[in-house]
C-alpha positions in Angstrom: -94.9 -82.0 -139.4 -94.8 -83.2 -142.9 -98.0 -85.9 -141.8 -100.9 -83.8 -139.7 -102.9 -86.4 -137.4 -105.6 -87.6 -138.6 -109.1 -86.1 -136.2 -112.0 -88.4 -135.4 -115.1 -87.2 -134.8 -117.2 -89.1 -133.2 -121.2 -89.2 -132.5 -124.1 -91.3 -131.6 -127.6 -92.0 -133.6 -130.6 -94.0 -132.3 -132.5 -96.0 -135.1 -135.8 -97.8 -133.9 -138.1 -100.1 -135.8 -141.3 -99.7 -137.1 -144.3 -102.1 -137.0 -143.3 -103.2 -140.2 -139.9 -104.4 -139.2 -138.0 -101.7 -140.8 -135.2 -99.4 -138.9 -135.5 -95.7 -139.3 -133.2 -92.9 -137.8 -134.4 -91.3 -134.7 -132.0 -88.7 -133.3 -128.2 -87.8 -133.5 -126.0 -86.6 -130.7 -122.8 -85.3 -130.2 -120.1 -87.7 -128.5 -120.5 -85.3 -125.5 -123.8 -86.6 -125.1 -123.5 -90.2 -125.0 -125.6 -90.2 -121.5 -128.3 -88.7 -123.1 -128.7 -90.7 -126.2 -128.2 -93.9 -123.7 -130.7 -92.5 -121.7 -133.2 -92.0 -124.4 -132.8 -95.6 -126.5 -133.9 -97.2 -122.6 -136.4 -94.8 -122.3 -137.6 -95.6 -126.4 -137.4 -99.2 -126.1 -140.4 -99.1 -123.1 -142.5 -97.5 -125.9 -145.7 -99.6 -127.5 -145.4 -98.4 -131.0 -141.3 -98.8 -131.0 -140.8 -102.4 -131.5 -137.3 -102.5 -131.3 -134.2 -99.6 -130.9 -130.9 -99.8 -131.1 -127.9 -96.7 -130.4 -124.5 -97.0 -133.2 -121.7 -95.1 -132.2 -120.0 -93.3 -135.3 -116.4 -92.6 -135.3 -116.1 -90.0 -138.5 -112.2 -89.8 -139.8 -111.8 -86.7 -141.7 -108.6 -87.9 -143.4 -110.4 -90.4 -145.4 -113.6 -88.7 -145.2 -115.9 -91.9 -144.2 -117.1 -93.0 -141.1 -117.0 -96.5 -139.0 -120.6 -97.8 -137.3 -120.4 -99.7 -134.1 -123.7 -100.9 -132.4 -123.8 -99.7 -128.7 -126.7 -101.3 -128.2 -129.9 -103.4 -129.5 -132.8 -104.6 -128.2 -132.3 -108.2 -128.4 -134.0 -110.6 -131.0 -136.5 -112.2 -129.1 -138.5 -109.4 -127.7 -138.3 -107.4 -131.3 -140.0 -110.0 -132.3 -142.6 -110.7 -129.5 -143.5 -107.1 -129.9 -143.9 -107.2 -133.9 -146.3 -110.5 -133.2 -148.2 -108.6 -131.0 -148.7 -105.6 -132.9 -149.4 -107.4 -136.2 -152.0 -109.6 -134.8 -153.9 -106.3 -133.0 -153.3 -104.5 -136.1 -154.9 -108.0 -138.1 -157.5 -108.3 -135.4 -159.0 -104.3 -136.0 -159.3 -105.0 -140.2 -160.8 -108.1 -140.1 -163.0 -107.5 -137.3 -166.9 -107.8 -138.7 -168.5 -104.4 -138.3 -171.6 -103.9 -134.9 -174.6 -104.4 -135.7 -177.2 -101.5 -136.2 -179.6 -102.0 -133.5 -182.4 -100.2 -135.2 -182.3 -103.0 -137.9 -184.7 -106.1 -137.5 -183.1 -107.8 -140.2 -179.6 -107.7 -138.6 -180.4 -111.0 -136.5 -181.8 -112.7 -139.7 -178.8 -112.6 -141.5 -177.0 -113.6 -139.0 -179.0 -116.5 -138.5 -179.3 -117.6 -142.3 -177.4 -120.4 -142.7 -174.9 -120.4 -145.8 -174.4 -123.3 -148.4 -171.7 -125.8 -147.2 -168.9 -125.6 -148.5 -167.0 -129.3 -149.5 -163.9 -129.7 -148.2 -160.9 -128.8 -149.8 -158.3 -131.3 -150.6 -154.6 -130.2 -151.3 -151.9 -131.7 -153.4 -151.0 -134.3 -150.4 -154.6 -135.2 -149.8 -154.9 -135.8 -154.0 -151.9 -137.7 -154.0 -153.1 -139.7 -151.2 -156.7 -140.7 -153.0 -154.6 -141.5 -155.9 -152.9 -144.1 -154.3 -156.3 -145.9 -152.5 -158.0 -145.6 -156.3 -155.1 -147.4 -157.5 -155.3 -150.1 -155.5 -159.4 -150.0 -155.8 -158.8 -150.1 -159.0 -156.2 -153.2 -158.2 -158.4 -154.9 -156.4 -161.3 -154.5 -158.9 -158.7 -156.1 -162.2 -158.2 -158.6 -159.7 -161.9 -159.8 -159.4 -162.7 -159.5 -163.2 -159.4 -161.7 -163.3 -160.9 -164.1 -161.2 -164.4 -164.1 -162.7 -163.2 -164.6 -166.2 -160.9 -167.6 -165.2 -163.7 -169.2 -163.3 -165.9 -168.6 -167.1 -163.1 -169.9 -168.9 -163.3 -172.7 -166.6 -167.2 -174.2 -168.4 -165.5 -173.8 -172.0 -164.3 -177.5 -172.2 -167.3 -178.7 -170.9 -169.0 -176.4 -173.4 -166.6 -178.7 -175.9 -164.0 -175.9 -176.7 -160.8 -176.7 -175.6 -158.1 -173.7 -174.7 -154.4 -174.0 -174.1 -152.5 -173.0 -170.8 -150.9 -169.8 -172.7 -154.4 -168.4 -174.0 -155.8 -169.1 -170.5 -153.4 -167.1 -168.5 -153.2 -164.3 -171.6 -157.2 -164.1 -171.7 -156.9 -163.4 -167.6 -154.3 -161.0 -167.9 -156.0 -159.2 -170.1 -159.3 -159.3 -168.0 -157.1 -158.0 -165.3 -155.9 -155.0 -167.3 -159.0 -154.1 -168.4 -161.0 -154.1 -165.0 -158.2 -151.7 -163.8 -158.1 -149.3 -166.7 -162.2 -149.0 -166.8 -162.0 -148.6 -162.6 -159.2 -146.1 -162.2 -160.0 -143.4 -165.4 -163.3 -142.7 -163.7 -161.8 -142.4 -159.8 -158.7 -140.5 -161.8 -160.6 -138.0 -163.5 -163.3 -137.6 -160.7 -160.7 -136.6 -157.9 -158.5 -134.5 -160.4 -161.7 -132.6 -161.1 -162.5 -132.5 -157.5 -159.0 -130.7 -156.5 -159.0 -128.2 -159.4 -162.5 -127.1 -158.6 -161.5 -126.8 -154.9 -158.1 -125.0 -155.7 -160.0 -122.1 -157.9 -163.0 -122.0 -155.1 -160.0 -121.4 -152.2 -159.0 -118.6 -154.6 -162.0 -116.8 -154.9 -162.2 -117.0 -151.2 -159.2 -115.8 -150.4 -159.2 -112.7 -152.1 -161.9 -111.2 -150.3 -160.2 -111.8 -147.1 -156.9 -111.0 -148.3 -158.4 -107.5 -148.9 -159.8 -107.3 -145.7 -156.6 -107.9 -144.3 -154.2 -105.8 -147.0 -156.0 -103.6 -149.0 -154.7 -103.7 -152.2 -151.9 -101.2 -153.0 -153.4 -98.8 -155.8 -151.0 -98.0 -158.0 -148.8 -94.7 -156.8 -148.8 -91.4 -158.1 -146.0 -90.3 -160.5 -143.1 -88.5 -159.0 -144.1 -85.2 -159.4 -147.3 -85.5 -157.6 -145.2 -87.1 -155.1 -142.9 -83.8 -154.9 -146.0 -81.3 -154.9 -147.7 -83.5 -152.3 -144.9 -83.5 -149.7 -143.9 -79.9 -150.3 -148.2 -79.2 -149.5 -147.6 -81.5 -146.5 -144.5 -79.5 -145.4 -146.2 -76.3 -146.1 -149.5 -77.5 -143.4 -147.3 -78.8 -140.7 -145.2 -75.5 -140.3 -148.5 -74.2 -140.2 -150.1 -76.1 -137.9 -146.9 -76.4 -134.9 -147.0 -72.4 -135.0 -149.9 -71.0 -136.5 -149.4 -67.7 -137.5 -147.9 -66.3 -140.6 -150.9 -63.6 -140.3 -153.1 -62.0 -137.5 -155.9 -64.4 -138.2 -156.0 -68.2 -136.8 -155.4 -70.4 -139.5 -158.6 -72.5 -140.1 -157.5 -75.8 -139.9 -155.7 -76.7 -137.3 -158.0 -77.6 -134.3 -157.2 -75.9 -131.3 -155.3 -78.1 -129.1 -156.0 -80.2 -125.8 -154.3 -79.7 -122.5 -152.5 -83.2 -122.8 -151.2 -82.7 -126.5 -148.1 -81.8 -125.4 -147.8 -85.1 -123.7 -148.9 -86.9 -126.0 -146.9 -85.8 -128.9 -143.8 -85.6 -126.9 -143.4 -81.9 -127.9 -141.3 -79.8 -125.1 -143.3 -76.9 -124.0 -142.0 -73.5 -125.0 -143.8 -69.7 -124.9 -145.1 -68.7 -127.8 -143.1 -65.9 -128.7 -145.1 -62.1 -129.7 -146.3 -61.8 -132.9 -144.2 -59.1 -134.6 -143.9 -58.2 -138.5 -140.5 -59.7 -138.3 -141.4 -63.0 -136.9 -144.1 -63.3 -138.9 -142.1 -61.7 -142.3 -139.7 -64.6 -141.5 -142.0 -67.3 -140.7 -143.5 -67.0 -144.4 -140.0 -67.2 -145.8 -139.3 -70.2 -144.1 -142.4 -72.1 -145.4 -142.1 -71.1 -149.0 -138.0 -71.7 -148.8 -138.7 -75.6 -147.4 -141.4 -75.8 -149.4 -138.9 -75.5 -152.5 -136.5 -77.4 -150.6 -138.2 -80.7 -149.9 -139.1 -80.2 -153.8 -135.5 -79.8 -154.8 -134.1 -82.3 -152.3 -136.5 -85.3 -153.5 -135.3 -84.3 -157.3 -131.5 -84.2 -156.3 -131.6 -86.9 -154.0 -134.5 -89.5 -153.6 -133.0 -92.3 -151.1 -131.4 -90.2 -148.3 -129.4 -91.9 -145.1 -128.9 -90.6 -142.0 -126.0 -88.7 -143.0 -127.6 -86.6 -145.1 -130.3 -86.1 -143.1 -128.6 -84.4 -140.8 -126.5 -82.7 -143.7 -130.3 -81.0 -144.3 -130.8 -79.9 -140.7 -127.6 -78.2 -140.6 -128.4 -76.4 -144.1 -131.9 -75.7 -143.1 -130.3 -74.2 -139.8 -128.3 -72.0 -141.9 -130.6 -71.0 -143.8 -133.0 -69.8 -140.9 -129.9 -67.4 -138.7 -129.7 -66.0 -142.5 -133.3 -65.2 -142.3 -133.6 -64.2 -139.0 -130.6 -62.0 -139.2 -132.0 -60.5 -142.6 -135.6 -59.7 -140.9 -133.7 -58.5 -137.0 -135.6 -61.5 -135.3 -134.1 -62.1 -131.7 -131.7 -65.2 -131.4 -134.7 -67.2 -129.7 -137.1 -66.3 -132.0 -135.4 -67.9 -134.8 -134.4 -71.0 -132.5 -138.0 -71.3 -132.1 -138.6 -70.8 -136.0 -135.9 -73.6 -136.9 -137.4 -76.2 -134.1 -140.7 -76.0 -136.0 -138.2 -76.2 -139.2 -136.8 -79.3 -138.1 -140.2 -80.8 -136.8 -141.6 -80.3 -139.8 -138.7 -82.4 -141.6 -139.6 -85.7 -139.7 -137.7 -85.3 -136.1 -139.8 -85.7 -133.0 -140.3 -82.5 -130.4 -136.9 -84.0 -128.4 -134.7 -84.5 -131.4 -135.5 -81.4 -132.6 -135.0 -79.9 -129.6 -131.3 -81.3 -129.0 -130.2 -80.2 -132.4 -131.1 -76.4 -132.0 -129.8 -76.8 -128.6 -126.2 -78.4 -130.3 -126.2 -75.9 -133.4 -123.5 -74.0 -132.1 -121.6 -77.0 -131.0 -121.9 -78.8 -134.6 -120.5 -75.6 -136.4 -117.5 -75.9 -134.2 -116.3 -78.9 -137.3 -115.5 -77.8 -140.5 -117.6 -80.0 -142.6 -120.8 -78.8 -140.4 -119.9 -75.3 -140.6 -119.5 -75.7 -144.6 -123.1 -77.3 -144.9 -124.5 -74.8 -142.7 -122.6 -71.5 -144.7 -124.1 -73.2 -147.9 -127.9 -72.9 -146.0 -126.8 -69.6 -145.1 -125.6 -68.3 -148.8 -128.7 -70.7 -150.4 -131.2 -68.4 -148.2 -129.8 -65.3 -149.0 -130.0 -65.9 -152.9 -133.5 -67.3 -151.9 -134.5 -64.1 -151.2 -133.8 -62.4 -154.1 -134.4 -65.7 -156.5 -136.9 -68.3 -155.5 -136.0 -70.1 -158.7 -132.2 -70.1 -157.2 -133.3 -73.2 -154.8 -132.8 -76.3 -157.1 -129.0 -75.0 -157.8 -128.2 -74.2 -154.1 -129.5 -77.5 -153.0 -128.0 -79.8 -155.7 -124.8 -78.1 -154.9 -124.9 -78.2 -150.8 -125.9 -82.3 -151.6 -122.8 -82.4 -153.3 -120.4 -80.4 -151.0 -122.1 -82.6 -148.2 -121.6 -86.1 -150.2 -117.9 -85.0 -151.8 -114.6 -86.5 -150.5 -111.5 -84.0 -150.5 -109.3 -83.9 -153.1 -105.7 -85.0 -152.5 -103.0 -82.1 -153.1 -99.8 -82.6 -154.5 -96.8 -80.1 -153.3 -93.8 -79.6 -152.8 -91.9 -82.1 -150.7 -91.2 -80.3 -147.4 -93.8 -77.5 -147.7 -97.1 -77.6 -147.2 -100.1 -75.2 -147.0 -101.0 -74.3 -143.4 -102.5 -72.1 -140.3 -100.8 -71.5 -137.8 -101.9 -69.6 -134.6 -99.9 -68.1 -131.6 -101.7 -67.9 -128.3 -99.9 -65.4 -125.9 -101.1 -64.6 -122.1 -101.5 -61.0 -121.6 -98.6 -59.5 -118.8 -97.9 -62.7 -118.1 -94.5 -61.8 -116.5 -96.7 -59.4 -114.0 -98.8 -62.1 -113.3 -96.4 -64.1 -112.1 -95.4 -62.1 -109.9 -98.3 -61.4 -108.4 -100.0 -65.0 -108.2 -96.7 -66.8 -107.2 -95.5 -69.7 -108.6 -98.7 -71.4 -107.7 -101.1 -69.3 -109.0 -99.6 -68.6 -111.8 -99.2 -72.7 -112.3 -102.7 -73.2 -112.3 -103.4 -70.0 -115.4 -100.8 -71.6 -117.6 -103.0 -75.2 -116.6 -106.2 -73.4 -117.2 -105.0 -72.0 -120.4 -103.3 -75.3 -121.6 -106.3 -77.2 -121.1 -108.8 -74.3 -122.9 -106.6 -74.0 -125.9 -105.9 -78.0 -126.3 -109.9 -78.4 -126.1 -110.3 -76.0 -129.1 -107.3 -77.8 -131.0 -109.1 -81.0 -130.7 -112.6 -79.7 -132.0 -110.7 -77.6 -135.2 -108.4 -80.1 -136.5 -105.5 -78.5 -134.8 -102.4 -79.8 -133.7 -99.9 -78.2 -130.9 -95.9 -77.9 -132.4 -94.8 -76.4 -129.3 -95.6 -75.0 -126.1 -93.6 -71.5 -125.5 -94.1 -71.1 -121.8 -96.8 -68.4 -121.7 -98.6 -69.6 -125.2 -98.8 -72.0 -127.5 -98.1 -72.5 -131.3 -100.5 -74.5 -133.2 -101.3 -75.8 -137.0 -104.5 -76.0 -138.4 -105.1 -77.7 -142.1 -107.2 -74.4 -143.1 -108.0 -70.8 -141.9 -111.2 -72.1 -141.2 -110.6 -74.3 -138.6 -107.9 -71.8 -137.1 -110.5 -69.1 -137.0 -112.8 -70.8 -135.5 -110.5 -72.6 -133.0 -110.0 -68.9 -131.7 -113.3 -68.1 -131.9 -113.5 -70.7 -129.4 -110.5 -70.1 -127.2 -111.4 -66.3 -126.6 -115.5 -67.7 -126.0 -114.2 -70.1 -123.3 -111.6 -67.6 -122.1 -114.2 -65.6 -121.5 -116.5 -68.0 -119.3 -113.7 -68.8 -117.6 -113.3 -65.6 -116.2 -116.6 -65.0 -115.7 -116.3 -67.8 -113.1 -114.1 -65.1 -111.0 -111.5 -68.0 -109.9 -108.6 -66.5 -111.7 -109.0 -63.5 -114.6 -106.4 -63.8 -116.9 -106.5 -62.9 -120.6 -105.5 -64.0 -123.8 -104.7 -62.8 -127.2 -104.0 -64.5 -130.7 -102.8 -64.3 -133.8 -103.0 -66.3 -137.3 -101.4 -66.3 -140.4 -101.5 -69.0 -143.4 -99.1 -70.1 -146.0 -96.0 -72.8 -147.0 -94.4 -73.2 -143.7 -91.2 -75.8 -143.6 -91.5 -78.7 -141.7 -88.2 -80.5 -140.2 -87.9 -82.7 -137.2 -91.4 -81.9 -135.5 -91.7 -77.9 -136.1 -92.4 -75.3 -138.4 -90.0 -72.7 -139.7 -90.0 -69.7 -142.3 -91.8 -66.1 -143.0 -95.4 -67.7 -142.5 -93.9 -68.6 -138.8 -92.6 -65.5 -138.2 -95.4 -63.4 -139.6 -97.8 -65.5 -137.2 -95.7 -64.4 -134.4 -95.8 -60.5 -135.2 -99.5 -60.3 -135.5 -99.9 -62.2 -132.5 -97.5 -59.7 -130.5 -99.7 -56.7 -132.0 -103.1 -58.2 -130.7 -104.5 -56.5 -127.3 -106.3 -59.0 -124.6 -109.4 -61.0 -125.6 -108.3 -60.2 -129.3 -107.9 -62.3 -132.8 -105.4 -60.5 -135.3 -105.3 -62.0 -138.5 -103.1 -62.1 -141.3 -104.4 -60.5 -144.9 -103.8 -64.3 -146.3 -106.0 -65.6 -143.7 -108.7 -63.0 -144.3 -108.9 -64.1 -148.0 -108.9 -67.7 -147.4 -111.5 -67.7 -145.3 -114.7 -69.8 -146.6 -116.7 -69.7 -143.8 -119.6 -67.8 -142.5 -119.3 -67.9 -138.4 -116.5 -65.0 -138.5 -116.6 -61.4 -140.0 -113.2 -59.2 -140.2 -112.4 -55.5 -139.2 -108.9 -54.0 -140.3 -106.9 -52.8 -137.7 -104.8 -50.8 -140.6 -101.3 -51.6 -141.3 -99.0 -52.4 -138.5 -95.1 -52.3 -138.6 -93.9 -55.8 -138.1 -90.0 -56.6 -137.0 -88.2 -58.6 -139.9 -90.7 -57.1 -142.4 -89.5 -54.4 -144.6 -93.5 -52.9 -145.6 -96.1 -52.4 -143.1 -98.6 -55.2 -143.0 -102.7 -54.6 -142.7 -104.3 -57.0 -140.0 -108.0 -57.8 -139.2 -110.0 -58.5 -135.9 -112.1 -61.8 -135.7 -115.8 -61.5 -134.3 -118.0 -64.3 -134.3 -121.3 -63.8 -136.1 -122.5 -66.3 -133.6 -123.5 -65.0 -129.9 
């Protein structure tokens, strides 16, 4: 027991790419719903404005605290493209497109009809080089015929009585020939030079009104600041405007909407639940605390990835129970409050809808539960500090981003939770089932309690006929393992195939590992308060109680109980879940 097995966790996320050729995060899903995020990247890639999608598959190991991508699937190259031609040229085709004409103007058809100034035809670099290379041999040919024409004068000297040598002959002809060249090619040379720059700054001036028309030019941006107040303004409308109603009155802005919006925005219907001062008191809340948020989040972290986003839904989902629990809003209500939440952040109506669908499922791991306790806590300080939001976000980003800390003890001993699972009169049962029967309750509870051990980080030591003894690396995760066993226990029976209950308790502390099992006092104390729980009950040790971090589990003391092997009677605490 000395090495605890490492848990992967294990998601999906669907990216797809814009028109600009750039991959953005679309939605995250469990690994439990790998059919519907297949389902929906088919369903995305049929889209016109989605020019590509493609689902990764991301296996999260909490022992090194990092996570391996594997691309499920992508749409393939060539129609990516196809569509991003398409849409570029339409897009092209819409700017550059001359506006209509106003009928009522009689001089519209005159201006079309002027004719403009022809333009000469532009040469480039190739078409100069080119021209060079026919003016240099013009120019060639042009030292050859002064060549020729001053041997032919040179030719009526010695009849004229002056008598030249062979060497002055053929020097005065080369120099005739170097001279009709050089007076022929300067002018061609500096004509067609001319002639290319003048073209080169004309297609310039040119282009640049065209290039506007195409690409407006990019202003430069606003500072950061203005950035900050501008998206927390943004943030502030769109809450207002996908549930308008902080206040009796309609808000003034938002146009009323059109039968088809729904459709068209992809936005699940849902009732609009009855204005009350609590859902309104809580709605206002919300709005000023993401308002702060997105201001905090941009200043603590600028360039998020899809990892954090998600990081901020679960704290913003913390953060809204808090609220709703602080103002006695139903459970829906809120849900309802934290879609529009999540809307607001960027996710469509879907995406938003599958996480508040999942919440409960995603505070089932640690690391989710810790990010949504801190939205929790972060709210709650909200409430009586507004100015308390830069330092709860900053330090959520960092719980979120952190990796654990390795712990150095003592070799054989090591810091754990461990949890007994007993079934109630199970002797009784027995008997009363037969062998049979009573097969398929220890199956049913096998397979309830194994389910939970793999969602917590827990690992089985031992099965002891009628229970099972289990390790968790915290009293988090063993809490809310058996917040999970006793929840599924209890749909189980609800099912009416077999009732059978189950109670549990927990205890933390240096257990001894040798040869695959635990021994000492932590063991042993585990055992007791597990023996003094009743059915459908969580006993938990006073060490567990205080090392508790968490926020899905409150505790009520049960008082001191007499333990066998313990000389002083010890207190123990029932689990509740916060969550229903």
């Amino acid at each position: 027991m000395n090495q605890m097995v490492a848990r992967k966790q294990i998601s999906y996320e669907i990216y797809i790419k814009d028109r600009m050729g750039k991959w953005v995060i679309h939605a995250h899903y469990t690994g439990a719903q790998k059919a519907i995020a297949e389902e929906e990247t088919h369903q995305l890639e049929r889209e016109q404005h989605v020019m590509a999608v493609k689902l990764i598959r991301e296996v999260y190991s909490s022992e090194t605290n990092s996570a391996d991508e594997y691309i499920v699937y992508q749409t393939r190259d060539a129609e990516s493209r196809e569509k991003i031609a398409t849409s570029r040229a339409a897009h092209s085709i819409e700017q550059v497109a001359d506006p209509a004409p106003d009928e009522n103007n009689d001089t519209a058809p005159a201006a079309k009809t002027k004719s403009k100034p022809r333009k000469k035809k532009d040469i480039g670099l190739i078409g100069l080089i080119l021209k060079l290379l026919l003016a240099f041999c013009g120019a060639i040919a042009i030292g050859l015929a002064v060549m020729l024409g001053s041997a032919r004068l040179l030719e009526y000297l010695p009849g004229m009585g002056y008598h030249i040598s062979q060497g002055v002959f053929e020097k005065a002809n080369f120099f005739a020939f170097v001279l009709g060249f050089v007076v022929s090619i300067t002018p061609m040379t500096m004509a067609l030079t001319r002639q290319f720059r003048s073209s080169s700054r004309s297609r310039k001036k040119d282009n640049t009104p065209d290039q506007a028309a195409v690409a407006p030019t990019i202003p430069s941006g606003p500072t950061d600041e203005q950035m900050r107040q501008a998206r927390a303004e943004a943030l502030r409308r769109s809450l207002e405007e996908n549930r308008a109603a902080a206040s009796d009155e309609p808000a003034s802005t938002p146009a009323p909407p059109d039968e088809d919006d729904s459709e068209a925005t992809g936005q699940p219907e849902h009732p609009e639940p009855e204005k009350t001062p609590a859902l309104q008191a809580t709605r206002q809340i919300m709005r000023d605390f993401m308002a702060g948020s997105v201001i905090a989040i941009s200043e603590t972290m600028p360039q998020m990835d899809a990892y954090h986003k998600f990081g901020i839904n679960l704290y913003v989902a913390g953060a809204c129970d808090a609220c709703s629990e602080r103002n006695a809003l139903p459970h829906d209500n809120g849900r309802t409050i934290l879609r529009d939440c999540i809307s607001a952040l960027g996710a469509n109506g879907k995406m938003s809808e599958t996480f508040c669908n999942s919440v409960d499922q995603y505070l089932l791991e640690p690391k989710y539960n810790d990010m949504y306790g801190a939205g929790r806590d972060s709210m709650l300080n909200f409430m009586k500090d507004e100015n308390s939001i830069s330092v709860s976000v900053a330090h959520a980003l960092t719980i979120w981003s952190e990796k654990p800390a390795p712990t150095t003890q003592q070799p054989g001993k090591k810091i754990h939770a461990l949890m007994f699972t007993d079934i109630v009169n199970s002797t009784r049962l027995t008997q009363e089932l037969g062998d049979t029967g009573a097969q398929q309750m220890i199956h049913a509870h096998n397979k309830i309690v194994r389910t939970a051990l793999l969602n917590n980080y827990g690992k089985e030591v031992k099965h002891m006929g009628d229970g099972i003894m289990a390790v968790f690396p915290s009293s988090n995760a063993a809490v809310e393992g058996a917040i999970e066993i006793q929840r599924q226990m209890a749909r189980y029976n609800a099912t009416g195939k077999l009732e059978f209950h189950v109670r549990i308790g927990i205890n933390a502390g240096e257990a001894l590992a040798e040869e695959n099992d635990l021994f000492g006092a932590v063991v042993q104390l585990a055992a007791r308060v597990c023996a003094a729980a009743t059915g459908d009950e969580t006993l938990v040790s006073p060490a567990v109680r205080e090392t508790y971090a968490g926020k899905r589990a409150t505790f009520t003391s049960r008082g001191a109980r007499t333990m066998k092997g313990f000389d002083t009677p010890i207190e123990v605490f029932a689990v509740t879940s916060r969550t229903k």
